[in-house]
VEXFI-542889 format. One record per residue (C-alpha): residue number from 1; residue in one letter; y, x, z. Coordinates in steps of 0.1 Angstrom, whole numbers, plus 5000, padded with zeros to 4 digits. Each point is the difference from the previous one (the first is absolute). Last residue first. Layout:
+-----+--------+------+------+------+
! num ! residu !   py !   px !   pz !
+-----+--------+------+------+------+
! NUM !      A !    Y !    X !    Z !
...
+-----+--------+------+------+------+
REM end
This chain:
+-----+--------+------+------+------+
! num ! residu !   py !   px !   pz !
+-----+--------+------+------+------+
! 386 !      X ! 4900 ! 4800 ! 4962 !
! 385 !      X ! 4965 ! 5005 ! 4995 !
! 384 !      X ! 4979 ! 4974 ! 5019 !
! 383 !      X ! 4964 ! 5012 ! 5015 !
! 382 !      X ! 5003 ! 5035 ! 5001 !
! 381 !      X ! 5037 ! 5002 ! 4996 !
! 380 !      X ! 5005 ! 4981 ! 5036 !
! 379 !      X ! 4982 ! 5033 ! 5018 !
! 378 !      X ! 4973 ! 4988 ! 5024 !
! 377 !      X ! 4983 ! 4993 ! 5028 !
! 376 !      X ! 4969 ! 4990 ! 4999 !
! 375 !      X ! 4977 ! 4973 ! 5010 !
! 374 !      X ! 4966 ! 4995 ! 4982 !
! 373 !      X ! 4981 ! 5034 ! 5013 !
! 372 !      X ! 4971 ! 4978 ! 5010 !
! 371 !      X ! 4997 ! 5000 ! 5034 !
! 370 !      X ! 5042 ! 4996 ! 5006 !
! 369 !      X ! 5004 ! 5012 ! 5035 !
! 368 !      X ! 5021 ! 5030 ! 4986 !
! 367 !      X ! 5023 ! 4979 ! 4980 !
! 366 !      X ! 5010 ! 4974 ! 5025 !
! 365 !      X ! 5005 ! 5019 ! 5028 !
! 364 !      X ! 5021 ! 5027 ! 4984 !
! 363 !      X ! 4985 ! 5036 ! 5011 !
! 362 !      X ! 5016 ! 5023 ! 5025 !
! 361 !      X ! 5024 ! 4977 ! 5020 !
! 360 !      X ! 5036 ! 5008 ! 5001 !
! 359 !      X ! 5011 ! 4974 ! 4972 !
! 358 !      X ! 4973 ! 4976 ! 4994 !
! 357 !      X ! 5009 ! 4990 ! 4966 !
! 356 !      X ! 5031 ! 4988 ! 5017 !
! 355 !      X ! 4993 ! 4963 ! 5002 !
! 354 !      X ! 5024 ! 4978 ! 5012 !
! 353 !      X ! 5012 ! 4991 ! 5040 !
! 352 !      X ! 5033 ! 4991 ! 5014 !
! 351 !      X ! 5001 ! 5000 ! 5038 !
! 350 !      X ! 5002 ! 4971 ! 5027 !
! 349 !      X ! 5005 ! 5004 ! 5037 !
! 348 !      X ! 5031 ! 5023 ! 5002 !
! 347 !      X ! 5009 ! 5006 ! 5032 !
! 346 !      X ! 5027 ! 4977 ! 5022 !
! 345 !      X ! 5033 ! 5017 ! 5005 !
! 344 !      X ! 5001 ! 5020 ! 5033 !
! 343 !      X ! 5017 ! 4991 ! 5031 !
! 342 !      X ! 4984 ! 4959 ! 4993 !
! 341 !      X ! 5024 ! 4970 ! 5017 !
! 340 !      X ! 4969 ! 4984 ! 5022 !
! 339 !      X ! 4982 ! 4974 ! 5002 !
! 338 !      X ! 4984 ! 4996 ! 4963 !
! 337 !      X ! 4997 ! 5037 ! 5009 !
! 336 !      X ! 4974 ! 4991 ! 5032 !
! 335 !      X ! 4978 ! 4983 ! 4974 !
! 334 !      X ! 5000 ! 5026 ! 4975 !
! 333 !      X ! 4990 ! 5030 ! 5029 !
! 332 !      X ! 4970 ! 4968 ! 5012 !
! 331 !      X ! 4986 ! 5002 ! 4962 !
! 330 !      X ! 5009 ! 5040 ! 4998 !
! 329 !      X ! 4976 ! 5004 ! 5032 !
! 328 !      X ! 4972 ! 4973 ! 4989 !
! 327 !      X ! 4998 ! 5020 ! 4966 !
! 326 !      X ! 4997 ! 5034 ! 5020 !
! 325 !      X ! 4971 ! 4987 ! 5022 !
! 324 !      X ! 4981 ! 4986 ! 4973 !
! 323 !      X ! 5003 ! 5035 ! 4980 !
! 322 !      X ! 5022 ! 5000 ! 4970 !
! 321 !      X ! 4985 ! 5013 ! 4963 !
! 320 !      X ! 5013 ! 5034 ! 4993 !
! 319 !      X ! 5016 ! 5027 ! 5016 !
! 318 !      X ! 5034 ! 4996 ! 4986 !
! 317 !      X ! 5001 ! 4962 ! 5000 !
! 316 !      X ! 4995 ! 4980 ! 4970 !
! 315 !      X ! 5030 ! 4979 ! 4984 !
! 314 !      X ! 4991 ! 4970 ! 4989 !
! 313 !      X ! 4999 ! 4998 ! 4960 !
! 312 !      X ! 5027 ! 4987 ! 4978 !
! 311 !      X ! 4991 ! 5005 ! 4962 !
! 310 !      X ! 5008 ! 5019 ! 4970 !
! 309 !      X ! 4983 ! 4999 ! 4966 !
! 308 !      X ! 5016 ! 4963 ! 4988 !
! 307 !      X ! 5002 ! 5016 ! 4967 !
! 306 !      X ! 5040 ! 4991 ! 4999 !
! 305 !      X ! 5011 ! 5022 ! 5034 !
! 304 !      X ! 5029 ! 4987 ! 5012 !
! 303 !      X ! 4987 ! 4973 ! 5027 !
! 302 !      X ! 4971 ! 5026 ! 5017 !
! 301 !      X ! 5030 ! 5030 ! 5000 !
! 300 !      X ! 5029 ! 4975 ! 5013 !
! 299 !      X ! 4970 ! 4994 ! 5029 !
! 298 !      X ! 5016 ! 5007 ! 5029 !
! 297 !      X ! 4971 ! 5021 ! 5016 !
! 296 !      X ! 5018 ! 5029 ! 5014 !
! 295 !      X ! 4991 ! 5029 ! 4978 !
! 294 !      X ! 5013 ! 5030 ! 5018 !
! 293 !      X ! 4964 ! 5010 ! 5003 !
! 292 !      X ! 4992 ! 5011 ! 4960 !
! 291 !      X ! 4993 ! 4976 ! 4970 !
! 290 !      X ! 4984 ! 5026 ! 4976 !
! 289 !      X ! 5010 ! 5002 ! 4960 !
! 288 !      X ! 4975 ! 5022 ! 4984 !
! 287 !      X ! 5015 ! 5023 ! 4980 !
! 286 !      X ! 4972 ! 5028 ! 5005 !
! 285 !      X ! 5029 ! 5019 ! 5014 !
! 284 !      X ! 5001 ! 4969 ! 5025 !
! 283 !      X ! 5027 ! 4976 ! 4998 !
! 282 !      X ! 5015 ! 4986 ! 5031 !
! 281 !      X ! 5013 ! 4963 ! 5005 !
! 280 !      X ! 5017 ! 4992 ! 5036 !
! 279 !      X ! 5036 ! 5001 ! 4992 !
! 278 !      X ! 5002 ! 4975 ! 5022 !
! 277 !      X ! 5021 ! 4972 ! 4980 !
! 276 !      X ! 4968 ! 4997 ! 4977 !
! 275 !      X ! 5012 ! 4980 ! 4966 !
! 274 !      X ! 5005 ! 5030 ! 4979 !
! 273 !      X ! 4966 ! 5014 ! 5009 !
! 272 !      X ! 4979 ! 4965 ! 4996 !
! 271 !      X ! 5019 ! 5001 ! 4966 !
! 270 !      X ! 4981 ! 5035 ! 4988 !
! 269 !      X ! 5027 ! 5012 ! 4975 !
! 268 !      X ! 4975 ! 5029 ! 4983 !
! 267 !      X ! 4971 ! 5010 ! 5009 !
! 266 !      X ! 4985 ! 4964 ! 5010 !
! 265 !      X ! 4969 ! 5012 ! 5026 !
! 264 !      X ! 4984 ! 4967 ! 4981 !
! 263 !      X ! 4991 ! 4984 ! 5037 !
! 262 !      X ! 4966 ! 4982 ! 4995 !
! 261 !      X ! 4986 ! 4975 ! 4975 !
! 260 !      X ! 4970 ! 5020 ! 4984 !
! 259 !      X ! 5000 ! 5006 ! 4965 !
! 258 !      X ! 4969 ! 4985 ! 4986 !
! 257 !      X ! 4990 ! 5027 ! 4970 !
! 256 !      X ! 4977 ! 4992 ! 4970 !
! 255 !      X ! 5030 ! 4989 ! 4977 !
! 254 !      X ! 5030 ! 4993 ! 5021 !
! 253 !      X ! 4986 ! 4977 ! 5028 !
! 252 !      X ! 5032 ! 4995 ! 5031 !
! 251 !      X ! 4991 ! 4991 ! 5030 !
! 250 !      X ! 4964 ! 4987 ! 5008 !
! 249 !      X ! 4998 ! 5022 ! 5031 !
! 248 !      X ! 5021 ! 4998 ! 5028 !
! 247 !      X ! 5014 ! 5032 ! 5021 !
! 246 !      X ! 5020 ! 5007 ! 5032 !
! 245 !      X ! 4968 ! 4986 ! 5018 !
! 244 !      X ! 5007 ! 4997 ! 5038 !
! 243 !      X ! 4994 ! 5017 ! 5029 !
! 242 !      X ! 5004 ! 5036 ! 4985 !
! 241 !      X ! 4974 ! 5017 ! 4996 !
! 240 !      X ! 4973 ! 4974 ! 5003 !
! 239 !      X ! 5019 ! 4974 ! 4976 !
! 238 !      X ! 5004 ! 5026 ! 4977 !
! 237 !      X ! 4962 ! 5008 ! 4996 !
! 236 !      X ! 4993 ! 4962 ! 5004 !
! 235 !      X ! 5022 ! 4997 ! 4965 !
! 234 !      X ! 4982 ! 5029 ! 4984 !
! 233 !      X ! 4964 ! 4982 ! 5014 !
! 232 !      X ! 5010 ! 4972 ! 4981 !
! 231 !      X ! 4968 ! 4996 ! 4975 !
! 230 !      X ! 4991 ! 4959 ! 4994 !
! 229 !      X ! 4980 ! 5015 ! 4967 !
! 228 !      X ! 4996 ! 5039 ! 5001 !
! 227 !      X ! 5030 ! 5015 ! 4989 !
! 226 !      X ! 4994 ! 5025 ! 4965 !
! 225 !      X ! 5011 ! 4973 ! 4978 !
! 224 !      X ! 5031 ! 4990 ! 5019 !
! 223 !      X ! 5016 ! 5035 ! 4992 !
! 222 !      X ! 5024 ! 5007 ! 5028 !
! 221 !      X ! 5033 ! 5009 ! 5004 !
! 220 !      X ! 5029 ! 5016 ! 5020 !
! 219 !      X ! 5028 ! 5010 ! 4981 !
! 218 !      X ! 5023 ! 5033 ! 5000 !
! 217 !      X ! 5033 ! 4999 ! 4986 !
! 216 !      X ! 5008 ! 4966 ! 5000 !
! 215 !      X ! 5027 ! 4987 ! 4984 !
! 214 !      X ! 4979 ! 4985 ! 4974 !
! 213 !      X ! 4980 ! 4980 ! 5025 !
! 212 !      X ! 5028 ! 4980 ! 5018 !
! 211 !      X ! 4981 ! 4967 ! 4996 !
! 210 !      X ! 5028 ! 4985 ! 4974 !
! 209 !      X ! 4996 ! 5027 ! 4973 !
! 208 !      X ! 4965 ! 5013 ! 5007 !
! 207 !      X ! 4991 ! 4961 ! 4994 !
! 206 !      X ! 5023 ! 4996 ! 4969 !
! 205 !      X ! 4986 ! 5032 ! 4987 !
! 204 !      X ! 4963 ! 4984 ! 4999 !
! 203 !      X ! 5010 ! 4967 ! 4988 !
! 202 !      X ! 5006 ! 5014 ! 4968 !
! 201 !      X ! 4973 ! 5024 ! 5000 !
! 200 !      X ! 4979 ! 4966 ! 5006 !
! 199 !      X ! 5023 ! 4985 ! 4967 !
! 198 !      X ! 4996 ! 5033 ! 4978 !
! 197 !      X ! 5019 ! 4991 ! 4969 !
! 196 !      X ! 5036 ! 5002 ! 5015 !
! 195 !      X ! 4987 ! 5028 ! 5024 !
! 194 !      X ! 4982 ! 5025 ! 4973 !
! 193 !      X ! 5035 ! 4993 ! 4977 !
! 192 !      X ! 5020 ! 5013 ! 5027 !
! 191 !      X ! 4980 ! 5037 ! 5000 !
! 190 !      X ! 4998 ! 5000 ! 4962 !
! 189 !      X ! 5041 ! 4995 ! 5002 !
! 188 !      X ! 5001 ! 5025 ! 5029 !
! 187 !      X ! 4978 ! 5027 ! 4980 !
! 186 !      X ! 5018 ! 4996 ! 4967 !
! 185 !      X ! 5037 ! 5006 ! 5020 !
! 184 !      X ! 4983 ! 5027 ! 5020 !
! 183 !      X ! 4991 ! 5016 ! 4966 !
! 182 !      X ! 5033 ! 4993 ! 4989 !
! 181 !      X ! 5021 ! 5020 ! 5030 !
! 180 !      X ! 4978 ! 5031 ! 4995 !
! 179 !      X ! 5012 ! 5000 ! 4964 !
! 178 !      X ! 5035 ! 4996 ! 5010 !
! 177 !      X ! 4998 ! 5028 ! 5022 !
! 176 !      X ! 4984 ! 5024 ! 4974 !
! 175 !      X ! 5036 ! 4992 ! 4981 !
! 174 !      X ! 5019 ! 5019 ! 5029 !
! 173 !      X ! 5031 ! 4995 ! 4990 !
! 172 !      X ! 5006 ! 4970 ! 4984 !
! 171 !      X ! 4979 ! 4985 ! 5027 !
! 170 !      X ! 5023 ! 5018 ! 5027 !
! 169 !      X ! 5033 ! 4986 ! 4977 !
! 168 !      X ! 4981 ! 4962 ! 5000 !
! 167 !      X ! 4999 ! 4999 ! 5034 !
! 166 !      X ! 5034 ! 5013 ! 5012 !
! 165 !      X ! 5012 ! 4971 ! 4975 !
! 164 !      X ! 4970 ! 4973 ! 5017 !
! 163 !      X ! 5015 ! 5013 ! 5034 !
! 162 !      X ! 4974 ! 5016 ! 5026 !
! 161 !      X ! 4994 ! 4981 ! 5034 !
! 160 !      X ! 4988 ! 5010 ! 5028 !
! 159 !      X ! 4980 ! 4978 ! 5023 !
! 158 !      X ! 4996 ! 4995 ! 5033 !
! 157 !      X ! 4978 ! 4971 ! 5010 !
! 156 !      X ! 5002 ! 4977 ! 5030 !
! 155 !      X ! 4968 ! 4983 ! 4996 !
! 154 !      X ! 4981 ! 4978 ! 4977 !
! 153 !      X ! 5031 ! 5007 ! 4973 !
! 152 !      X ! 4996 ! 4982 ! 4967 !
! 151 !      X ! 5002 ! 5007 ! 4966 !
! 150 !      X ! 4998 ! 4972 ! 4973 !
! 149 !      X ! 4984 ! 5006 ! 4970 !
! 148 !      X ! 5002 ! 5004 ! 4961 !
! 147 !      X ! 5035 ! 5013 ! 5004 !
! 146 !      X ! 5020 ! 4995 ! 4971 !
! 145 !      X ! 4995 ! 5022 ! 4966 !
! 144 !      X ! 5014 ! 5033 ! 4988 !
! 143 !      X ! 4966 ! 5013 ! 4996 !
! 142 !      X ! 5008 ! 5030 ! 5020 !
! 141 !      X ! 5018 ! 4985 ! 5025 !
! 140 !      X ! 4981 ! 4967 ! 5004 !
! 139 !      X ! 4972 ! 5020 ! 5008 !
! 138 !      X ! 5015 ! 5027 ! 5021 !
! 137 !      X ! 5009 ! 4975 ! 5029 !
! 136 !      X ! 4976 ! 5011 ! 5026 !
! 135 !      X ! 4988 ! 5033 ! 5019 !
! 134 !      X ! 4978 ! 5015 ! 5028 !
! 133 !      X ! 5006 ! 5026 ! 5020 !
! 132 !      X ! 4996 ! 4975 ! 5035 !
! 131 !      X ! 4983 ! 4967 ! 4989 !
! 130 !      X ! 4991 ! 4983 ! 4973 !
! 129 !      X ! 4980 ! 4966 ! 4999 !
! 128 !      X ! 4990 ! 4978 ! 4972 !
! 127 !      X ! 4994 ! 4971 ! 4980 !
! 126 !      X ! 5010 ! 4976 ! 5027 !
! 125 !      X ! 5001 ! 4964 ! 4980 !
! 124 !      X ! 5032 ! 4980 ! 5011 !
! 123 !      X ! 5017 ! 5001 ! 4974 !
! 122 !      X ! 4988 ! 5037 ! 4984 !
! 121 !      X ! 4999 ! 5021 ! 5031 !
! 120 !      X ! 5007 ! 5033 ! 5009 !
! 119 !      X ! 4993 ! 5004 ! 5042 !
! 118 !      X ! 5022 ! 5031 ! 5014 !
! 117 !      X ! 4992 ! 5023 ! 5031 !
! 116 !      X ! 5022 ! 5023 ! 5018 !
! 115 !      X ! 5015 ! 5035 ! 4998 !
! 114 !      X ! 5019 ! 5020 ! 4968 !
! 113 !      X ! 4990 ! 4974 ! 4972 !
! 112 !      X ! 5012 ! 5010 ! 4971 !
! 111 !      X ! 5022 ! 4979 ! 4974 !
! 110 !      X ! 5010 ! 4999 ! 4964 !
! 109 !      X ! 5029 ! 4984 ! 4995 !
! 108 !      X ! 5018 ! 4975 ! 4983 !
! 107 !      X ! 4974 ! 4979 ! 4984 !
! 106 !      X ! 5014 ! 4958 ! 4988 !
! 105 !      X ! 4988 ! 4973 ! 5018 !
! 104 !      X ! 4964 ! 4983 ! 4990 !
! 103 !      X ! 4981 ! 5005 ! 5034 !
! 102 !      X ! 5021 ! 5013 ! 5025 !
! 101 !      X ! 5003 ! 5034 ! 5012 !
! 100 !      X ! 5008 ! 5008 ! 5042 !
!  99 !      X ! 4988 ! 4963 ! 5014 !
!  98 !      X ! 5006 ! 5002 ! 5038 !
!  97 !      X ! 4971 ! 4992 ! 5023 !
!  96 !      X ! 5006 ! 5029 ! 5023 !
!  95 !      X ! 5032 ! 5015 ! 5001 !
!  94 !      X ! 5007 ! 5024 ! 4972 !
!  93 !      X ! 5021 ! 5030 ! 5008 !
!  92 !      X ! 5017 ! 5020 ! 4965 !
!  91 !      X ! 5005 ! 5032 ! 4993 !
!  90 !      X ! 5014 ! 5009 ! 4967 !
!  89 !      X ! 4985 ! 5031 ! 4981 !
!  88 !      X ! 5021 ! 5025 ! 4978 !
!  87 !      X ! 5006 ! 5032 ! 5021 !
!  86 !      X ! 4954 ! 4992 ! 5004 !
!  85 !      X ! 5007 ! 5009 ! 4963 !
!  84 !      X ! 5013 ! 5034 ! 5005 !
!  83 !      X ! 4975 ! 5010 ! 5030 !
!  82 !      X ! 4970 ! 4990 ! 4979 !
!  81 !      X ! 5013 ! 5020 ! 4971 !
!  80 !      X ! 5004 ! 5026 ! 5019 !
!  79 !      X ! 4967 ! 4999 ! 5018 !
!  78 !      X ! 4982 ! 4999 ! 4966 !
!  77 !      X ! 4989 ! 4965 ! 4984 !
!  76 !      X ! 4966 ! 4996 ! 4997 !
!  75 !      X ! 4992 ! 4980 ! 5026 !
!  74 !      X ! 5029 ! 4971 ! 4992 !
!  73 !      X ! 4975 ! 4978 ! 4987 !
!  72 !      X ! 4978 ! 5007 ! 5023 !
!  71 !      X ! 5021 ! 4989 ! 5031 !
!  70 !      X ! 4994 ! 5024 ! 5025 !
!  69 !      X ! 5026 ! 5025 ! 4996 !
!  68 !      X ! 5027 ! 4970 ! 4997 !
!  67 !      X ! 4991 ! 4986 ! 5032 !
!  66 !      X ! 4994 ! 5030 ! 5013 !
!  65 !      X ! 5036 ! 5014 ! 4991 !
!  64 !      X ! 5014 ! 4968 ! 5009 !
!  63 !      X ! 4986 ! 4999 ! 5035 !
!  62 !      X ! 5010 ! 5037 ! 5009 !
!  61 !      X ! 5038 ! 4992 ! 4992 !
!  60 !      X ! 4993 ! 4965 ! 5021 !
!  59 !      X ! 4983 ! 5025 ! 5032 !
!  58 !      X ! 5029 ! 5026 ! 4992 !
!  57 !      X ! 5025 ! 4975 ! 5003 !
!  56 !      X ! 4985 ! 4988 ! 5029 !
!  55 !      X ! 5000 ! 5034 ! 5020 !
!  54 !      X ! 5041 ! 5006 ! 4992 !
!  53 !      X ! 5007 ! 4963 ! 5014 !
!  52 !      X ! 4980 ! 5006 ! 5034 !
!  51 !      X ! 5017 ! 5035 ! 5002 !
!  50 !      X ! 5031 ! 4984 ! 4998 !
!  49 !      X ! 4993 ! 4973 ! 5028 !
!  48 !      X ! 4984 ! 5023 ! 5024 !
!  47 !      X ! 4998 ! 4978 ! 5031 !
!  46 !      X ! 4976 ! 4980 ! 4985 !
!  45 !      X ! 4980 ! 5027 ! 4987 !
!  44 !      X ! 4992 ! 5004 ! 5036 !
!  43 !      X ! 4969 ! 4977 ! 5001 !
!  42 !      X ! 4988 ! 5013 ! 4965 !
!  41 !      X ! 4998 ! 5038 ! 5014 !
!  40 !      X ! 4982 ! 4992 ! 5035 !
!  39 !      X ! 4974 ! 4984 ! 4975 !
!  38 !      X ! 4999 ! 5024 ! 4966 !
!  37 !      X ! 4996 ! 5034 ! 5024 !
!  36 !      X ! 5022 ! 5024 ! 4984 !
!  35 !      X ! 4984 ! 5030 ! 4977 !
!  34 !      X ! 5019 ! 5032 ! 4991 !
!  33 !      X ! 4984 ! 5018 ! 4975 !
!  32 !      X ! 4989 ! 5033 ! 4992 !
!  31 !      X ! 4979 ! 5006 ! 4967 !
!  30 !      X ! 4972 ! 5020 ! 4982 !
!  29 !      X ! 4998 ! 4992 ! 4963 !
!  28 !      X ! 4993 ! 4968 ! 4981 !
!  27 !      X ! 4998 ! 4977 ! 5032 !
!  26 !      X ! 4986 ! 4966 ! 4992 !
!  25 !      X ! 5022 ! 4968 ! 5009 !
!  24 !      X ! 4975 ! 4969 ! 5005 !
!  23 !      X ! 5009 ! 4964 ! 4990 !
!  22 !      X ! 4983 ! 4971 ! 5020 !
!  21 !      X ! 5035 ! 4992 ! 5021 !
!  20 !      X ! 5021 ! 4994 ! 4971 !
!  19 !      X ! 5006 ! 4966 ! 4991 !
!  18 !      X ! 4994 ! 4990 ! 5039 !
!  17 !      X ! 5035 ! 4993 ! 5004 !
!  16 !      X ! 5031 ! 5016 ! 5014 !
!  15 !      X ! 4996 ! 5024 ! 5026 !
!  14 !      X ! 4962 ! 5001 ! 4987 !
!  13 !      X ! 5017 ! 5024 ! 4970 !
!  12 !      X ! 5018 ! 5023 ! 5015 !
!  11 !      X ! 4974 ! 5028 ! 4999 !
!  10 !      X ! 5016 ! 5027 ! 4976 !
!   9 !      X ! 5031 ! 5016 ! 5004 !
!   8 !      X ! 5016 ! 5026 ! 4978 !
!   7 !      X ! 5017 ! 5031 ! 5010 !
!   6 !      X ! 4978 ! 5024 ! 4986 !
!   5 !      X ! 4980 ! 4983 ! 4973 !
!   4 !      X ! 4983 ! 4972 ! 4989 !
!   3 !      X ! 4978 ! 4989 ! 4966 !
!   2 !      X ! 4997 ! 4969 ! 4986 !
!   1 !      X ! 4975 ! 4969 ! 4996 !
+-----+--------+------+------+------+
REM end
């Protein structure tokens, strides 16, 4: 993605979203650096308003570069060239929901997508999904045609978009471009025509549309025909680990796979994030979203999240199931504070609860009690390449 040296920074990426936090910086040579400790360091970043600003500039500098590095159109193109057109790019937020290209209008631009998730559709058809490094919009440009489908956001999406004029000078240009651009062109339209004749395929994407499943990065699944008949010994599995099953089978079929209904780990603009007024979300480095102990159990989280994957569970004490005595104790302690004005404000007795592909354990539950090798989890490209 680029190369640093003395005097640059590297590692500010998690202070600002989780785009970065899988990428690795290899030493070429032997080096000394100084290293701050990401936690105490995004605490007082507060207090360090100029530094703050300096630090996400790099991060959106940073962003554009990949963005434009991994897009394979743009692959070829050498780091000068990258860094003179990335001069000609227009940011642009998209909240969730928002239609960014219409079906029949006029093109203008052609457009990359620098974070978030994007559903095209033709009507109300989904015929696709792109994500981050992906791109939309050269159709109509090069065939001087309108838009063939509409573009919209499933999550906050950054994208950057390129002018049709700045377009057509880099196609101009860089002919080999242009040829790349038209094989994706054939590629789409063979792609669209699969769904508009292909009625289960069809139904397929509209399913992985509104069940979450294309912004997924990881799925787990089973293949019904290697479950024994009446089989839920995944489900018990779950339900042994951790007091209730965080899974249901009979999802969502595409082709030989049932994708479970569970959490989909959303990468990208998770709304049971957005909505929790704790803070109490974490990510993993496996980008696994974890509900940690500063949840509260309010709830936003269970009402916000559109898979229905979150629910309210009682909260557990720390060692376990209560004893007799213990219950009969807090019963006659919640008695005598019906009484009395409490010192302390009352505990939490509810927590949020989703599945976090077992997060902290050393297998996951469901998988490794499977008898017959049936549940996996998986990549999302294996089964539905988006």
């Amino acid at each position: 993605m680029g190369v640093l040296g003395t005097g640059d920074c590297f590692g500010e990426g998690p202070l600002f979203g989780d785009y970065f936090r899988r990428m690795s910086a290899l030493a070429q040579n032997d080096c000394q650096l100084l290293q701050v400790p990401l936690a105490p360091f995004r605490e007082s970043l507060s207090s360090m308003p100029l530094l703050a600003t300096g630090l996400r500039q790099i991060y959106k500098r940073r962003l554009v570069d990949c963005t434009l590095a991994r897009v394979p159109l743009l692959g070829r193109l050498s780091p000068l060239e990258r860094a003179t057109l990335a001069g000609q790019l227009q940011p642009l937020h998209i909240d969730r929901g928002h239609v960014i290209m219409r079906q029949g209008e006029p093109a203008d631009a052609l457009y990359l997508i620098e974070s978030g998730q994007v559903v095209v559709e033709q009507g109300s058809q989904p015929i696709a999904g792109l994500s981050e490094g992906d791109f939309f919009g050269e159709m109509a440009l090069l065939t001087s045609q309108p838009h063939r489908a509409n573009v919209r956001a499933l999550t906050p999406t950054d994208i950057l978009a390129l002018p049709g004029a700045a377009f057509q000078r880099l196609i101009e240009e860089r002919p080999d471009l242009e040829a790349q651009l038209r094989m994706v062109v054939e590629q789409r339209i063979r792609n669209t025509a699969a769904v508009n004749d292909d009625a289960v395929l069809a139904r397929q994407l509209e399913l992985a549309v509104s069940r979450g499943v294309l912004r997924a990065p990881h799925l787990l699944v089973r293949q019904p025909a290697l479950c024994p008949p009446g089989c839920r010994i995944c489900e018990e599995a779950c339900t042994q680990r951790h007091g209730r099953s965080r899974i249901s089978l009979n999802g969502t079929l595409i082709e030989q796979f049932d994708v479970v209904d569970g959490c989909r780990q959303c990468s990208v603009g998770a709304e049971c994030v957005e909505a929790c007024p704790e803070d109490a979300f974490e990510r993993t480095d496996d980008g696994v979203l974890l509900i940690t102990d500063r949840c509260t159990g309010c709830g936003d989280c269970v009402a916000a999240c559109p898979y229905d994957a979150v629910a309210t569970v009682p909260r557990q004490p720390a060692n376990g199931t209560m004893d007799p005595l213990r219950n009969l104790l807090r019963r006659a302690g919640a008695r005598l504070r019906r009484e009395v004005i409490p010192l302390q404000p009352a505990q939490p007795t509810h927590r949020a609860d989703k599945c976090d592909h077992c997060a902290g354990f050393a297998d996951k539950a469901c998988v490794a009690r499977c008898p017959t090798g049936s549940m996996r989890l998986i990549p999302i490209e294996e089964i539905f390449p988006v």
